[in-house]
C-alpha positions in Angstrom: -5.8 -74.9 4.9 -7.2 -72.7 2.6 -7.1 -75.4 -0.4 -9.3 -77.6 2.2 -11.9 -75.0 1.9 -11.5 -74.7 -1.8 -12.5 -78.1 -2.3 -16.1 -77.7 -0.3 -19.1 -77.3 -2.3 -20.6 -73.1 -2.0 -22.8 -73.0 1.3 -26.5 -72.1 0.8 -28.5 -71.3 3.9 -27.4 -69.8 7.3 -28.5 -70.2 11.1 -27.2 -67.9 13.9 -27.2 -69.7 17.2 -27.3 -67.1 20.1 -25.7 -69.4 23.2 -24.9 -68.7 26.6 -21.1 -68.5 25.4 -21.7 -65.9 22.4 -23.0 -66.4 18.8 -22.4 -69.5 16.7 -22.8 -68.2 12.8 -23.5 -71.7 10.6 -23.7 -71.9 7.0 -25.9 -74.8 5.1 -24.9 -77.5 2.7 -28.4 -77.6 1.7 -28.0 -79.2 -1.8 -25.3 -81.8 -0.7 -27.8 -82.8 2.6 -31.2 -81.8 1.7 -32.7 -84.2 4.6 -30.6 -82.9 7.2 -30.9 -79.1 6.5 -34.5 -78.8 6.0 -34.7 -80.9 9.2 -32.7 -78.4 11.1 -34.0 -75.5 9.7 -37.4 -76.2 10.9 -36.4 -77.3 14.0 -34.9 -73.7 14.3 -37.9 -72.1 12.8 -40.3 -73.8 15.1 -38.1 -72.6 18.5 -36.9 -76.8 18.9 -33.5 -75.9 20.0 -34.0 -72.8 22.1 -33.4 -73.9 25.6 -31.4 -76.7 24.6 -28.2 -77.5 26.2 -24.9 -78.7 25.6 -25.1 -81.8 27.2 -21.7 -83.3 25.7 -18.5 -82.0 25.3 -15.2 -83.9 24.4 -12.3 -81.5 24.5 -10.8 -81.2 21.1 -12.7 -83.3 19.5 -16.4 -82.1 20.2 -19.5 -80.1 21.4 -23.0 -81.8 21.0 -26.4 -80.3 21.3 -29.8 -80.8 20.0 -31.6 -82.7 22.3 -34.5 -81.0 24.2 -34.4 -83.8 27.4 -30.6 -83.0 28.2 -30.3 -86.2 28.3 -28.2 -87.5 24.9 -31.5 -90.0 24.7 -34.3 -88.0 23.2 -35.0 -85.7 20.1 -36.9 -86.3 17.3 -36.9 -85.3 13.4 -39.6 -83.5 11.8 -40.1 -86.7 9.4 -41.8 -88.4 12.4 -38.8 -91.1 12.2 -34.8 -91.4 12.0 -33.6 -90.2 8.6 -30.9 -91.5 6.4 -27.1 -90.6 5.8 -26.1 -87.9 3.4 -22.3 -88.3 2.8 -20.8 -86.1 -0.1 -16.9 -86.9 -1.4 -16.0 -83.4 -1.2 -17.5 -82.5 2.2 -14.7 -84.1 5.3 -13.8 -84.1 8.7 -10.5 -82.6 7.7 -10.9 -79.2 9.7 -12.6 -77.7 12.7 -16.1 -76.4 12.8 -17.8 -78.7 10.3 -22.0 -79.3 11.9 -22.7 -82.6 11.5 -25.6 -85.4 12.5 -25.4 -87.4 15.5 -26.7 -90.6 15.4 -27.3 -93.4 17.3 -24.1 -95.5 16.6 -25.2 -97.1 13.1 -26.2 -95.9 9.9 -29.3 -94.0 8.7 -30.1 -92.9 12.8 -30.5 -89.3 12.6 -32.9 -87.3 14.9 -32.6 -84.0 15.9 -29.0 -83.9 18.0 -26.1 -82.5 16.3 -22.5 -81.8 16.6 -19.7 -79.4 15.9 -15.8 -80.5 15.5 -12.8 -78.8 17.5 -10.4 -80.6 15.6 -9.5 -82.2 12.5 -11.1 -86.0 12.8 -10.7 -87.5 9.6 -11.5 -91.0 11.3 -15.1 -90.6 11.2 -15.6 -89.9 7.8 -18.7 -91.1 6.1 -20.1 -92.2 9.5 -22.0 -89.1 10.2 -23.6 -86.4 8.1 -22.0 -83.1 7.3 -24.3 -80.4 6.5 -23.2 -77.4 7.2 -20.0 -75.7 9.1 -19.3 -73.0 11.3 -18.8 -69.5 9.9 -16.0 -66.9 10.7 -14.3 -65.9 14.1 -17.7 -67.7 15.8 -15.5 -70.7 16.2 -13.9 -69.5 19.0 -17.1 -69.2 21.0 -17.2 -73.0 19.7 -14.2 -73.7 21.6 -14.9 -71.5 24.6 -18.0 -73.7 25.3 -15.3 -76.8 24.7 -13.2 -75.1 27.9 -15.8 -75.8 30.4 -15.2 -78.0 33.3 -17.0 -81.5 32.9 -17.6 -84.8 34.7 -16.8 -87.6 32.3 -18.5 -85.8 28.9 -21.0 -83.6 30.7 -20.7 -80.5 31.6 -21.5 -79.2 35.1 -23.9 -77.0 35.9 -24.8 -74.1 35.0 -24.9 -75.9 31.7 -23.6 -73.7 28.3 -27.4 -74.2 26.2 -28.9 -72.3 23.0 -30.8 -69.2 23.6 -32.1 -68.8 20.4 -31.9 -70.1 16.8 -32.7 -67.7 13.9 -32.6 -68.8 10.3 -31.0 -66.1 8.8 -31.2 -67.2 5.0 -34.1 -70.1 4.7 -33.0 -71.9 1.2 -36.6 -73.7 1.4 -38.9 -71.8 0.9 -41.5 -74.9 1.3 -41.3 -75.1 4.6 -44.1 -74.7 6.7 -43.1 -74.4 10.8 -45.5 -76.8 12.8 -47.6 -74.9 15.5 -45.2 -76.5 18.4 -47.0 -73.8 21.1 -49.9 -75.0 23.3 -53.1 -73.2 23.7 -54.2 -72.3 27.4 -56.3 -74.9 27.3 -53.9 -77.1 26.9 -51.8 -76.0 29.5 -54.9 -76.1 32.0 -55.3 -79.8 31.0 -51.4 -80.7 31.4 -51.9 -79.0 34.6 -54.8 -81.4 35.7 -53.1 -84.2 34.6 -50.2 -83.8 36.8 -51.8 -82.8 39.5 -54.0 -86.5 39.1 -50.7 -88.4 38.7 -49.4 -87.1 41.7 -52.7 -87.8 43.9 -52.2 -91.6 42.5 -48.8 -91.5 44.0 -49.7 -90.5 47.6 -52.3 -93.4 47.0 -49.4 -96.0 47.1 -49.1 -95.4 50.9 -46.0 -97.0 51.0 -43.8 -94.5 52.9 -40.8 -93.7 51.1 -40.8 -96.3 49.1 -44.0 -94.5 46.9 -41.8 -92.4 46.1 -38.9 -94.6 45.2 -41.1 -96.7 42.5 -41.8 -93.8 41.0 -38.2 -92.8 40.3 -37.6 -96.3 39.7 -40.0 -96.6 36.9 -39.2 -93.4 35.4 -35.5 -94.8 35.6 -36.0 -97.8 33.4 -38.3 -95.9 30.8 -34.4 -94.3 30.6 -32.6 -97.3 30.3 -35.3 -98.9 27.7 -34.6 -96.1 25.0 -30.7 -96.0 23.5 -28.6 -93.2 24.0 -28.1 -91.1 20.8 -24.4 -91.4 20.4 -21.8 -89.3 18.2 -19.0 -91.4 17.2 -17.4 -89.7 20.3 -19.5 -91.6 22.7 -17.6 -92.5 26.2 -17.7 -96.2 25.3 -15.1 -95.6 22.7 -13.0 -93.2 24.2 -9.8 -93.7 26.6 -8.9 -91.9 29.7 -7.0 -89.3 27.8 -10.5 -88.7 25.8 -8.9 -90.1 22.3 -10.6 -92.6 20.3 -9.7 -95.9 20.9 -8.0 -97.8 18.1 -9.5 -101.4 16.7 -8.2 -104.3 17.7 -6.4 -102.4 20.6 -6.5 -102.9 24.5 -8.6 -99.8 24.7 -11.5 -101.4 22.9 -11.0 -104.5 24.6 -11.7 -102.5 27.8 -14.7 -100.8 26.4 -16.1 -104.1 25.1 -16.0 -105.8 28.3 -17.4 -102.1 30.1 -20.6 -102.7 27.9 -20.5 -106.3 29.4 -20.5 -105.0 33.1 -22.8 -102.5 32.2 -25.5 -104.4 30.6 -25.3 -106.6 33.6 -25.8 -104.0 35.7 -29.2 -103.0 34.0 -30.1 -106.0 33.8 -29.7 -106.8 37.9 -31.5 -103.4 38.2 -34.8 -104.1 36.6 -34.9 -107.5 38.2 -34.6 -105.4 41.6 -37.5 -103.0 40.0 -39.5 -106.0 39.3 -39.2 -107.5 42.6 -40.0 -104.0 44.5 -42.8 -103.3 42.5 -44.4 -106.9 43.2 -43.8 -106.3 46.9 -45.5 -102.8 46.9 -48.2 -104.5 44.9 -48.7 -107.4 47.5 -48.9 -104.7 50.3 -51.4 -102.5 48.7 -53.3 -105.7 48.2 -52.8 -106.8 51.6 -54.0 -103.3 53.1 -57.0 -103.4 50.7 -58.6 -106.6 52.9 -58.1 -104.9 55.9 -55.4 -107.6 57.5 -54.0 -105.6 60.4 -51.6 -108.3 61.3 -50.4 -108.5 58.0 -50.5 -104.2 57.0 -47.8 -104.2 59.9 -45.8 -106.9 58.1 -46.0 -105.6 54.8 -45.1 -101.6 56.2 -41.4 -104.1 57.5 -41.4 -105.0 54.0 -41.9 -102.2 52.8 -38.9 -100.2 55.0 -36.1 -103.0 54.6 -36.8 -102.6 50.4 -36.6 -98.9 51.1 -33.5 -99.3 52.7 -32.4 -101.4 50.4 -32.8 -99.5 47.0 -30.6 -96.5 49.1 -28.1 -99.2 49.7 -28.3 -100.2 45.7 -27.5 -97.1 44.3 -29.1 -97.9 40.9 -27.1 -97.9 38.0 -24.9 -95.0 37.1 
């Protein structure tokens, strides 16, 4: 193992991670990925990550952070757009610990989510950008966040997240942090704003179903932007949480999963469309003052309500 480590390029920069599971000390491959280190670095120097959870884990294989929704669907780089791959012939997969990129399953897709290996993974070499690796006994406080129970790759609650990121040695000394912090000001108008969007609400009248569009729409503004994926995403994993093998029955399964599930959204936002025209037609129908027809459209308005708690949504 120590010949593996002999072959790595010298380390130049250095983040501490202070987590809810103990210090994570990484060092920088800030020559081999200059994109990708300056990109976290100033995401650390301008607080990005601090609050962040752990919103995947795959035991053995890997613990992924970096996204400030919790989600696995948002983050952003400080480029204002996805960056490019830096892949480097001496820099592997071929121990635990290495801090890489992830992406959104295809090339040249890196945000602001990252990952750290448990394992050796050699099989995803030159798919995702190494820039950096984790330093000393911190490992283990790696692979104690790896322990925690989860359903399917999350973790349950309370969820392992980064309490702080310092930059311990900066190797650019260009950067500039953005002013990320909002005045008062600011906060009063947020305030306002929200406190306007939820007076529009209660002007659906609709019952519970107000409420319901609400969530609905929230839930397809979701489903519209792609889930930043490591090459460890569910979709290529089997039951026993090991990547499935080309060709094999495994990834037959998964392919006709994304069948079933692309269905599935797409039967859901047909159902959005169709209760969103139906509140619409009520509102409308309330508006002329039809009292005949405001008792009809309040039916409606239950048997959809009663009919998107039947529904489910999509999972």
């Amino acid at each position: 193992m120590s010949a593996v480590y002999q072959l790595e390029p010298p380390t130049e920069g250095k983040v501490l991670l202070t987590t809810s599971h103990g210090e994570i000390e990484l060092e920088l491959w800030a020559k081999q990925a200059p994109l990708a280190c300056r990109n976290f670095v100033q995401l650390c120097l301008e607080g990005y990550y601090e609050g962040c959870i752990f919103h995947r884990i795959i035991k053995e294989f890997m613990i992924q952070a970096g996204d400030p929704t919790g989600t696995g669907r948002g983050g952003d780089s400080i480029y204002g757009e996805l960056f490019k791959d830096e892949l480097h012939s001496r820099i592997k997969f071929n121990h635990r610990g290495q801090l890489a990129m992830a992406n959104a399953g295809s090339k040249d897709t890196n945000g602001s989510q990252f990952f750290i290996t448990l394992e050796r993974c050699d099989w995803i070499d030159r798919k995702h950008t190494i820039f950096g690796k984790v330093s000393g006994h911190t490992i283990y406080n790696a692979l104690q966040i790896a322990e925690l129970d989860t359903e399917g790759d999350r973790p349950v609650e309370p969820f392992p997240k980064i309490l702080k990121a310092e930059v311990i040695w900066n190797p650019f000394d260009d950067i500039v942090p953005r002013v990320t912090k909002k005045l008062e000001g600011d906060a009063d108008d947020a305030a306002e704003k929200k406190r306007r969007k939820k007076k529009e609400v209660k002007k659906l009248n609709l019952l519970s179903f107000g409420e319901e569009a609400g969530e609905a729409e929230a839930e397809l503004a979701q489903l519209a932007k792609p889930k930043v994926r490591s090459v460890f995403d569910a979709e290529g994993v089997d039951g026993g949480g090991r990547m499935a093998k080309p060709g094999s029955a495994e990834e037959a399964a998964a392919i006709d999963a994304d069948a079933v599930e692309l269905a599935r959204t797409k039967a859901f936002r047909e159902k959005m469309r169709a209760k969103l025209a139906a509140r619409e037609a009520a509102t409308a129908l309330e508006a002329a003052g039809e009292g005949e027809a405001g008792t009809g459209g309040r039916e409606a308005d239950d048997a959809l309500a009663y009919e998107g708690d039947k529904g489910g949504g999509v999972g």
